[in-house]
Structure formats: structure tokens, C-alpha cells
C-alpha positions as CSV (number, residue, x, y, z in Angstrom):
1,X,0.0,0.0,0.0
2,X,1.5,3.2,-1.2
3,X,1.6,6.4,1.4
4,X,-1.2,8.1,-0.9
5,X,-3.0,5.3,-0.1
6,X,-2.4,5.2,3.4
7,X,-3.7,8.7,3.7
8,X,-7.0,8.4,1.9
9,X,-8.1,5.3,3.9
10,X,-7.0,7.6,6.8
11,X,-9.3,10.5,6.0
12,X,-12.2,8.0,4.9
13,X,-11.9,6.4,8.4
14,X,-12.0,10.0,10.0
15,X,-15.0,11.4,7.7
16,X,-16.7,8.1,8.2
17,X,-16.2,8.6,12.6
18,X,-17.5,11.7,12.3
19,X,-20.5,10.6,10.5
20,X,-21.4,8.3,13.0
21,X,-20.3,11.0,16.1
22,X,-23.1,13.5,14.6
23,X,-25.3,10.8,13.6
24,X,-25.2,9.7,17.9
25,X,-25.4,13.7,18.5
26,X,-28.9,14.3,16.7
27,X,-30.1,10.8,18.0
28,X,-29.5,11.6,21.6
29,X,-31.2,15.5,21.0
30,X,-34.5,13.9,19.1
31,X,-34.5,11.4,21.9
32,X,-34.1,14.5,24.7
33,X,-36.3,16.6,22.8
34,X,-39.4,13.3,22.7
35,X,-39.0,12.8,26.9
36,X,-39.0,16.7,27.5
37,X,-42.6,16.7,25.3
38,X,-44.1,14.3,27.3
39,X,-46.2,14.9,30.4
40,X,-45.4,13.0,34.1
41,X,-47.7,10.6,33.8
42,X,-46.8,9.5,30.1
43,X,-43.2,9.1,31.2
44,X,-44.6,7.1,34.3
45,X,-46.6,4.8,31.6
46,X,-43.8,4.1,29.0
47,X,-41.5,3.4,31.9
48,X,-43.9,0.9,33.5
49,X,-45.1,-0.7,30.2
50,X,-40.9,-1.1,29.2
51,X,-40.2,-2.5,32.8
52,X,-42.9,-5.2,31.9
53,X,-42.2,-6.2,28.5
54,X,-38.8,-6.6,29.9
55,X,-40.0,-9.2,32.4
56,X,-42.2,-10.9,29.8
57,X,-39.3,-11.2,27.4
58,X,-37.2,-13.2,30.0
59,X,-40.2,-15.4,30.8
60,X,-40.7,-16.8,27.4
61,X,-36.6,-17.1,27.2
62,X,-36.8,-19.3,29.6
63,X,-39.1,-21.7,28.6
């Protein structure tokens, strides 16, 4: 592999982490911006209903 080469995989590698670093960024703000939207009790409700699909997931696993 010639040092040209060796450079352009370099910079693909580095585009191609930064993709995937703003990609993370605007997943983590859509996620922030969805649980600041929703009220006390819907948080209470998605948090209870996770919890037991959770539980009900291991059960048939382990049958």
C-alpha cells in the first residue's frame, strides 16, 4: 500500500467517525427533545409498560 493510499483510507476512516459521532449527536437530541414533550404521567406509563415487557421477554426465554 503506497503512502497516498495510506492517507486516503485515513481521511475516509475519520470522515466516516464523524459521521457516526453526529449521527449519535442528533439521536441523543430527538431522543431528549421526545421525553422533554411528554407529560409526568406518560413518562410514568412508557417506563412501566418497558419495565414489563422486559420481564415478559425473559419469561418466554426461559421456557
Amino acid at each position: 500500500m503506497s503512502k497516498e493510499q495510506f492517507q486516503d483510507q485515513k481521511e475516509l476512516e475519520k470522515d466516516k467517525e464523524a459521521a457516526a459521532k453526529a449521527y449519535e449527536k442528533a439521536r441523543k437530541e430527538a431522543a431528549k427533545e421526545f421525553w422533554s414533550m411528554q407529560s409526568k404521567e406518560v413518562k410514568k406509563r412508557i417506563k412501566k409498560n418497558n419495565k414489563k415487557r422486559s420481564w415478559e421477554t425473559k419469561q418466554r426465554k426461559r421456557r
